[in-house]
N, C-alpha and C positions, 0 to 999 in steps of 0.2 A: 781386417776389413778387405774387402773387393774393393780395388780403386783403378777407376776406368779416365784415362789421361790425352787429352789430346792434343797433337804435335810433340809426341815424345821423343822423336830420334836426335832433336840439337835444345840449345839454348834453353830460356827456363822449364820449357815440359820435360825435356831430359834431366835438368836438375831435381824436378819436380819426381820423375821414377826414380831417381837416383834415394831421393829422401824416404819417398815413400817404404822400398824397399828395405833399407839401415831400420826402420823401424819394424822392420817383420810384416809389411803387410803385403799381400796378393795382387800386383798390378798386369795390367794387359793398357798398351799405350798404341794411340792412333798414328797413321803418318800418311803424308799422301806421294809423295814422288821417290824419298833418299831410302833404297830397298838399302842399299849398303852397309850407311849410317843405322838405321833400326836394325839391323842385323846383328852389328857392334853394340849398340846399348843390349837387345837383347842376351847377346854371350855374356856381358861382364855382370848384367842384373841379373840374369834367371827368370827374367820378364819373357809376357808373350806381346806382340808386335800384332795388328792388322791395317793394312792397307785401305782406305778410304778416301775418297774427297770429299770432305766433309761439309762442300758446299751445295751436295746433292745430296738430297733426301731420301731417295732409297739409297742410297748407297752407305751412309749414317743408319739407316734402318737395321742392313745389314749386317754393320760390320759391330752396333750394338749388343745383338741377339747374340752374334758370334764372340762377343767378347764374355756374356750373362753366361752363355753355357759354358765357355772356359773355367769359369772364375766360379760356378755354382750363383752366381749374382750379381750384383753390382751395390755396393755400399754409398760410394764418393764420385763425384764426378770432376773431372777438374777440365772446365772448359778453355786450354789454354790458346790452341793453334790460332793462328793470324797472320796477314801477310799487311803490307802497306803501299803505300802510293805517295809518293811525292813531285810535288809543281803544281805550279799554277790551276785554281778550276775549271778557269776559262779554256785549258787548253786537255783538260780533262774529258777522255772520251767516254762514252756510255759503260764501254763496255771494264773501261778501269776504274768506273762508280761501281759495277755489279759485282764484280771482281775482292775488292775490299768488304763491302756488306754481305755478298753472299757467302763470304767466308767468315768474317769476324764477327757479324752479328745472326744472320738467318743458319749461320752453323753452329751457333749455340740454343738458338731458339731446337733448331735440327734434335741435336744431342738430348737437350734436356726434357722434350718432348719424348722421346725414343724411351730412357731412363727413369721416368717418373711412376711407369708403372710399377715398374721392381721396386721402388721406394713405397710407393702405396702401399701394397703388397705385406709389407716389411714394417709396415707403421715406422720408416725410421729412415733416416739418410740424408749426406750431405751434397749441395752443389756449390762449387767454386768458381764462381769466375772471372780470370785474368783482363780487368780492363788495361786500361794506362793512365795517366796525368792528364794526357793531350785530351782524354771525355771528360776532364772536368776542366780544364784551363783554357783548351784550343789550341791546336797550332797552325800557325801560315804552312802554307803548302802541302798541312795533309790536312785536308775537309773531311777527305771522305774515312781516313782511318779516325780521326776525331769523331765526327758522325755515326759512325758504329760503337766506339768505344764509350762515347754518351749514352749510345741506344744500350749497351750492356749494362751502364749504372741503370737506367730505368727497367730493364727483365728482371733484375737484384731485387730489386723494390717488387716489384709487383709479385713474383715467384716466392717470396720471402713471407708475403700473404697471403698470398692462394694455396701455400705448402704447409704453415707453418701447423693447420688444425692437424698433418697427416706425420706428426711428426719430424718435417724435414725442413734443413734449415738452407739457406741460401744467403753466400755472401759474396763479396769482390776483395779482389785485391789490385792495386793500379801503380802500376811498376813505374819509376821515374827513367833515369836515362840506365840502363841497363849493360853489360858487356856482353852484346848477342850479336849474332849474324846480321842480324836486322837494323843494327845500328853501324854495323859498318861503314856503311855507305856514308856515313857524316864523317866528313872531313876533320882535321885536325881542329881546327879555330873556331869550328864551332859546337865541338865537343868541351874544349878550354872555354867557352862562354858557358855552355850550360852547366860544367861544373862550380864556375864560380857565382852562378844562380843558383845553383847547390848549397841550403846551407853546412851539410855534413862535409861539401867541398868535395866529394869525389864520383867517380862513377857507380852504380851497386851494380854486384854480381848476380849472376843467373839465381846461386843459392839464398841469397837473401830475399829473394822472390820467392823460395820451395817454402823456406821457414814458414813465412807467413800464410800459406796455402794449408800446410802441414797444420797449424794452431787451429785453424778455421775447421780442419776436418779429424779434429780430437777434441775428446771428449771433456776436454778443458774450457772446450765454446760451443756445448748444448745447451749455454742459454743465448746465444750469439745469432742473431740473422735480421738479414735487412742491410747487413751492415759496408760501408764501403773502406776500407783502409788503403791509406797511400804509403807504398814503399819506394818514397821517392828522395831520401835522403833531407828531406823537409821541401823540396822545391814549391809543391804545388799551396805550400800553408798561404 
């Protein structure tokens, strides 16, 4: 399969090339700032790498087209990249409301707009996409990453029926507390709380996120779409 990835160069999208890969398939992975980082994934996977911000639409347009003709196509799509925001909403400026949705959710909307033709096309094809816990549970201090990541469970749903007569299935996967760059930023004590709201009790890794990606986009779950699965170690039950 052609499997088009984005935010490949760190955390679960690179574990996600990482997966794809070991299983033989053709991936080209997005990234917007780390030349370096996607440099290094690329040497070690044999992967190809394009540069985009995937929060603008031509530029998603773009680095799509340049991905289809790489690849001869695009089979899978795995909607990962995201950034977040945290504190207060009160003290939330516009511009770090637009910042979070124009990336995590209008860059999926972006993507899978771009992609859908090549699936038409093809009568056949998957799209993945990476929400979290926090779109279905909420969390204080991130509205607006919550906010988007809701608005991802409802594009799942809706693409999952508008797609499914052209062959193509569409699902989520919604990672609990994860060991990524992203989660860094949380302190000791309150990583040791939300593990112990964990009931598996620990943190999950980047690759128990691919796994789950990976099932969705083999052919084990063509009968599988709409669907949302949490890989949260049980937190959000």
């Amino acid at each position: 399969m052609n499997v088009l990835i984005t935010g490949g160069s760190r955390g679960i999208g690179r574990a996600c090339v990482e997966a794809f890969v070991a299983e033989g398939h053709k991936v080209v992975f997005l990234y917007r700032s780390r030349t370096a980082e996607a440099q290094k994934v690329c040497r070690l996977t044999g992967t190809h790498a394009v540069k985009a911000d995937i929060a603008k639409s031509a530029a998603v347009d773009k680095a799509v087209a340049e991905a289809a003709e790489y690849m001869g196509g695009i089979d899978v799509l795995v909607n990962n990249a995201g950034v977040s925001h945290i504190g207060l909403l009160q003290d939330m400026t516009d511009a770090d409301w637009r910042r979070v949705i124009d990336t995590d959710l209008s860059g999926a909307f972006y993507l899978s707009r771009a992609v859908i033709p090549y699936m038409v096309r093809q009568q056949t094809g998957r799209i993945v996409n990476v929400g979290s816990m926090w779109g279905k549970t909420g969390a204080s201090c991130e509205a607006a990453y919550s906010a988007a990541k809701a608005g991802i469970r409802g594009l799942t749903m809706a693409l999952a029926k508008e797609l499914g007569p052209s062959g193509i299935t569409v699902n989520c996967v919604e990672p609990g507390l994860i060991d990524t760059e992203m989660n860094a930023a949380l302190d000791d004590d309150t990583k040791r709380a939300l593990c112990d709201e964990t009931p598996l009790g620990r943190i999950g890794t980047p690759r128990d996120v691919a796994n789950a990606v990976l099932f969705f986009a083999s052919p084990a779950a063509s009968f599988i779409t709409g669907q949302i699965l949490g890989v949260d170690g049980g937190f959000a039950v």
